[in-house]
N, C-alpha and C positions, 0 to 999 in steps of 0.2 A: 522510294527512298526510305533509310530507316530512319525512324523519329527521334529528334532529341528532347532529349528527357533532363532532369536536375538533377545535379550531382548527388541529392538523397531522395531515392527513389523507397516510395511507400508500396509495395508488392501486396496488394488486399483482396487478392482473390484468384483463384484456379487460373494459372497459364496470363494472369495479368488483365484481364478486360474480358467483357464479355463477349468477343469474338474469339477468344481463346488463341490470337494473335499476339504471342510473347516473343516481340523484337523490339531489343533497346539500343541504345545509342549513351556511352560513358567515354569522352574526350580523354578523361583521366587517365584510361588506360589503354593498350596497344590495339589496334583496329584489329589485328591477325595474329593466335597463338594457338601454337599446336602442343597438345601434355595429354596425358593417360593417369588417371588415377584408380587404384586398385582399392576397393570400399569393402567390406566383409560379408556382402549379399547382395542378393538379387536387387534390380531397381526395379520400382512399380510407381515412381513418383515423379513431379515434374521437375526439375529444379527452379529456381531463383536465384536472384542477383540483385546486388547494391554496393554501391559504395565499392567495387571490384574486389566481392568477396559472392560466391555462388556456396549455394546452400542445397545440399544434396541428401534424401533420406532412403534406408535402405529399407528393406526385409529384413534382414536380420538386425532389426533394430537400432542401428544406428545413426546420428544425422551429423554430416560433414562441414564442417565450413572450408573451401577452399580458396586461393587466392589466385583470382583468374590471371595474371597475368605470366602466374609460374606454376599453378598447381602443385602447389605447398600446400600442406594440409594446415589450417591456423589450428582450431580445435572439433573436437570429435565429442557427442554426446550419444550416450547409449540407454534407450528406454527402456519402458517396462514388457513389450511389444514390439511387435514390426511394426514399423512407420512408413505406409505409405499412401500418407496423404502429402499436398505440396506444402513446403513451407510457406508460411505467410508473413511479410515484413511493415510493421509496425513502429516509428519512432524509437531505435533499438532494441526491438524486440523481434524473437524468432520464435511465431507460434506454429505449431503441428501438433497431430494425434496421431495414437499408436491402436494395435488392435489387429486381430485376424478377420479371416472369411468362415472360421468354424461355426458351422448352426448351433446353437441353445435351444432353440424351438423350431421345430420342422413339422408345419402344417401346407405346403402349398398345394394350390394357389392362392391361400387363407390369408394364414398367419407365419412367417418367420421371423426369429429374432437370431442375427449373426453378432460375434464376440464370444468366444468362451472364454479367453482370458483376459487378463488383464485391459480394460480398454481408460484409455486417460488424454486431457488436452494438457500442452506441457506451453509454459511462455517459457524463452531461455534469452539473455541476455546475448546481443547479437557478434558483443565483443569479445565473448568469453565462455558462450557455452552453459552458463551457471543457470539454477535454476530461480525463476523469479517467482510464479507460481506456478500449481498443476490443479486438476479435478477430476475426480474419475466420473467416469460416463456410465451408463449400462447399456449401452453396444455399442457394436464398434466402432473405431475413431477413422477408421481406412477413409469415410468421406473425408475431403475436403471446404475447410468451412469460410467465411468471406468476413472482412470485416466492413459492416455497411452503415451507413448511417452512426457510426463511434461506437457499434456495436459489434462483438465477433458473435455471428451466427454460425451454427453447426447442428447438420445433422446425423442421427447414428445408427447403427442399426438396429434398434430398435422404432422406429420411426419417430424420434423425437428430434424434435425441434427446440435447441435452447438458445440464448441471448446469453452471453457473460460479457463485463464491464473489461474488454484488453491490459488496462492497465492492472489488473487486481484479481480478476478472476470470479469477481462476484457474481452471482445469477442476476440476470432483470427479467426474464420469462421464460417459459415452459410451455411448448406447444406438441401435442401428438398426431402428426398427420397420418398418421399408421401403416405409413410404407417403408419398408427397410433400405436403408440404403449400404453399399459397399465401396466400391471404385465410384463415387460421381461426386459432386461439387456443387456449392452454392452458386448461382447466379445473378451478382449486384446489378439489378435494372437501372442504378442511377440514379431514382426518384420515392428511394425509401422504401421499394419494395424488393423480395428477390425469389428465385425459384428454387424447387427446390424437387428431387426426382427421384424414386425410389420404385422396388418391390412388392409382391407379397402383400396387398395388392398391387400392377401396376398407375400409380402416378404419376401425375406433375401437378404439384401446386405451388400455386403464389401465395407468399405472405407480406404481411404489413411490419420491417425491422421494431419500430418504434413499441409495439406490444407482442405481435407473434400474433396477429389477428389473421383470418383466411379470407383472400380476397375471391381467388375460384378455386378449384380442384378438377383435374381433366382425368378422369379415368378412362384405362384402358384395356380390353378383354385382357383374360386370362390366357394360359398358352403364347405368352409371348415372353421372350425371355430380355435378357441384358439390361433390363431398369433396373437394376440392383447397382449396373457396373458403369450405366452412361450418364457422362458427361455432356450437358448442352451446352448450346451456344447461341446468343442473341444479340438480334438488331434493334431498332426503336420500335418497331410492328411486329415480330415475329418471335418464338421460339422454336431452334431449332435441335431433333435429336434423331436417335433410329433404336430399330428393336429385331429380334430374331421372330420369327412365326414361325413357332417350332412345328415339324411336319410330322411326327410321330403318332402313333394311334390311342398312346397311352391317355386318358382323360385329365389326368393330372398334370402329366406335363414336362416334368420334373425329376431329377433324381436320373435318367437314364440317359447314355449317349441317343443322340441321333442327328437326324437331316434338320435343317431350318431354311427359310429363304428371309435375306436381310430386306429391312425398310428403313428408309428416311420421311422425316415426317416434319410439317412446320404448324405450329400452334399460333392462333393467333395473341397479344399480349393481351389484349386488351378485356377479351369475355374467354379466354382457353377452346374456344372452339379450335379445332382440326382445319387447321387451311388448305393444307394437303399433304401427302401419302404417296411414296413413290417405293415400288417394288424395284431389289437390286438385283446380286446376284445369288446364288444357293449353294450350301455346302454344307460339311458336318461341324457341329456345335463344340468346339472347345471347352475343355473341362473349368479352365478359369479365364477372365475378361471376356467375354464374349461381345461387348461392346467397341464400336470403333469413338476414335474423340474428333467431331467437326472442324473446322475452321473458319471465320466466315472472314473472307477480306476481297478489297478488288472487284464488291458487286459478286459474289459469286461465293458459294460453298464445295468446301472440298471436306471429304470422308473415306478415310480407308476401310477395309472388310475385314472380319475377325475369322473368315469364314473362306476367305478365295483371297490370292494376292492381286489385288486390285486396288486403285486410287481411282477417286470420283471425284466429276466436275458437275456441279448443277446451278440451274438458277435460282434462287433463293423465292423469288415471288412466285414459282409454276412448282418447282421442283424438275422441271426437265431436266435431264439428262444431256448437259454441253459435249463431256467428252470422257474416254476410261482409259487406264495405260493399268497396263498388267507388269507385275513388278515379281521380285524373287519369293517372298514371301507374304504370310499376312500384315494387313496394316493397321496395325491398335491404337499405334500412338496418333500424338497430333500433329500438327505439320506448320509450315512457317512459312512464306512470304516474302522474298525481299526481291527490290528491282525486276519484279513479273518474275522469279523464279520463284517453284515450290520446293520446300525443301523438307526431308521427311525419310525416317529409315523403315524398314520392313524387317519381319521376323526371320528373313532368310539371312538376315547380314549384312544389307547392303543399305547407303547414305543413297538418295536419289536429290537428282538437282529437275525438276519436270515445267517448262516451258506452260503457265500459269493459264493460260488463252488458249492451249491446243494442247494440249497433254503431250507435248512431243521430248524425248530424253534431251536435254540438255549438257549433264556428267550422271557420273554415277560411281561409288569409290567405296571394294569391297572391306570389309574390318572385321575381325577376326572375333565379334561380339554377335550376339542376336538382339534385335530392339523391341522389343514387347511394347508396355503402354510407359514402360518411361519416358516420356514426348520431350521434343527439342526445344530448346529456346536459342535465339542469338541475341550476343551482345560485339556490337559494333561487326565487323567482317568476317566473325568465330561463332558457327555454332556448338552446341555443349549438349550433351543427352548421355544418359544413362541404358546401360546394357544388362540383360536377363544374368550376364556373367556377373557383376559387380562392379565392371569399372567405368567411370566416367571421363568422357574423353572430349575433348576441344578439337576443333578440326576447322581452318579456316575454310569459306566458303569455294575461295579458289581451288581448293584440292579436291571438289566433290566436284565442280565445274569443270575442272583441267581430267577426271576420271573418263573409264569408258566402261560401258553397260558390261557386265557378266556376260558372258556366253550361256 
């Protein structure tokens, strides 16, 4: 079932919770609406919703307010950057950062620092677009940052870890984990602490919101790529993510096409040891996102491939391997959940509805977009995602259910 939520939903973190299971439930508006909106760039972010207003940011720098029940556009705000990290919603406020994947520093598997232009966190007022404050950063803002403990955390790429006061923009702390981050996300553990996953070197570390203190740090060899770009996801015992093992001979690593084979992997929360490690499947490495975004819901973890058109089913405590449905394209984005359907688009173009327990096709309903890592959310019987083209589109769930697979 989908959960009901309060008419003013606080949206504080990447895809809404740390299962990265973004389905809501809003009475106030229409259970099922179908609209296209044409946006001025690429999507690479997730959207957001409240108050039946979805909040949409582009590449080409722009962030949308739309009005879910007609896909009216309310207002349009345009950065100093490309924006694509997710919004985050705040007691009317609408925070995000802007910011590229361009190096400044290119030492890997050492040292990099991504952002050459402009990188800034922006609060906008959620009514209007306006701006309430900003900060600039010194790298890029492309992460996504959380707001935890009445703190907004973020980190950039530079490996820095800061604390600002949401309401004002003031610093409370400054921390340097020294991995860069790109496409990924903070993760609110719930009890004051959160994660945090980066590059150059590859990490994952926990911090303490309250000061920006280091509880562990899980390093991980070199030659492994997509911690720049992944998004995890977690339970009350586990963190979970995956990485490329680049298969190439060059020592470094880096810098050149080649072969990789994907892994998923679960940290423990508690000391960051390594729970387990699961080998997927193999292909050639994508020049941008090379990471897929997990899901964990229903007991069970799902992960698409940046790498092979493929969808994963696993156990979250073993990592075995439940079940795989091979699909039109790659799968970067994230994916969603409702009534045992998985729901979730692919880079070939296609909305998949997949039978949650056995990976069996359920619908499937072709659209004339490609779906990168702009990942889906639904609110009430509609889901909403964003396309590599620029438009954002609503699409009840019945019409991906009522589809039939591509030939």
């Amino acid at each position: 079932m989908i959960p009901a939520l309060a008419a003013t939903l606080l949206w504080h973190t990447f895809r809404l919770n740390p299962q990265l299971d973004a389905v809501v439930r809003d009475a106030a508006v229409p259970a099922a609406v179908r609209w296209r909106v044409a946006t001025t760039g690429a999507i690479s972010s997730s959207p957001t919703y409240a108050d039946g207003v979805l909040y949409a940011a582009s590449n080409a720098r722009t962030l949308s307010a739309i009005e879910f029940r007609s896909g009216r556009l309310r207002w349009q705000f345009t950065a100093d950057a490309p924006l694509m990290s997710a919004p985050l919603l705040d007691d009317g406020l609408v925070i995000v950062s802007s910011g590229d994947a361009q190096p400044r520093v290119w030492d890997p598997p050492h040292y990099v620092v991504l952002g050459a232009g402009a990188n800034t966190i922006y609060a906008l007022d959620a009514a209007t677009g306006r701006v309430r404050w900003r900060i600039s950063i010194a790298g890029t803002g492309m992460p996504t940052g959380a707001i935890v403990d009445g703190r907004y955390v973020h980190a950039d790429g530079t490996g820095t870890v800061l604390a600002l006061d949401p309401r004002t923009g003031a610093v409370r702390w400054r921390t340097n984990v020294g991995s860069s981050g790109a496409m990924t996300a903070i993760v609110d553990l719930g009890d004051g602490t959160f994660l945090v996953s980066g590059g150059f070197p590859n990490a994952v570390t926990r911090l303490n919101a309250r000061d920006g203190s280091v509880r562990w740090s899980r390093r991980f060899p070199d030659c492994r790529a997509a911690f720049t770009d992944q998004p995890l996801a977690a339970d009350a015992h586990r963190a979970y993510g995956g990485y490329l093992r680049m298969l190439d001979r060059d020592p470094r690593c880096f810098g050149e096409p080649g072969a990789a084979r994907q892994y998923a992997y679960a940290l423990d929360l508690r000391t960051g040891a390594l729970a387990w490690e699961r080998a997927l499947g193999r292909g050639a490495v994508p020049m941008r996102n090379e990471a897929a975004i997990p899901l964990l819901a229903d007991g069970r973890l799902y992960v698409g491939s940046s790498i092979e058109p493929v969808m994963h089913a696993l156990d979250p405590a073993s990592g075995r391997v439940l079940w795989q449905r091979r699909v039109r394209g790659a799968v970067k984005g994230g994916a969603v959940l409702v009534d045992g359907t998985l729901y979730f688009g692919d880079l070939g173009g296609v909305l998949w509805a997949l039978d949650a327990r056995t990976g069996a096709v359920r619908g499937a309903l072709r659209e004339p977009y490609h779906f990168n890592v702009g990942s889906p959310i639904v609110v009430n019987r509609t889901l909403v995602i964003g396309s590599r083209e620029g438009a954002v589109i609503a699409v009840p769930l019945a019409r991906i259910l009522g589809g039939r697979p591509p030939r």
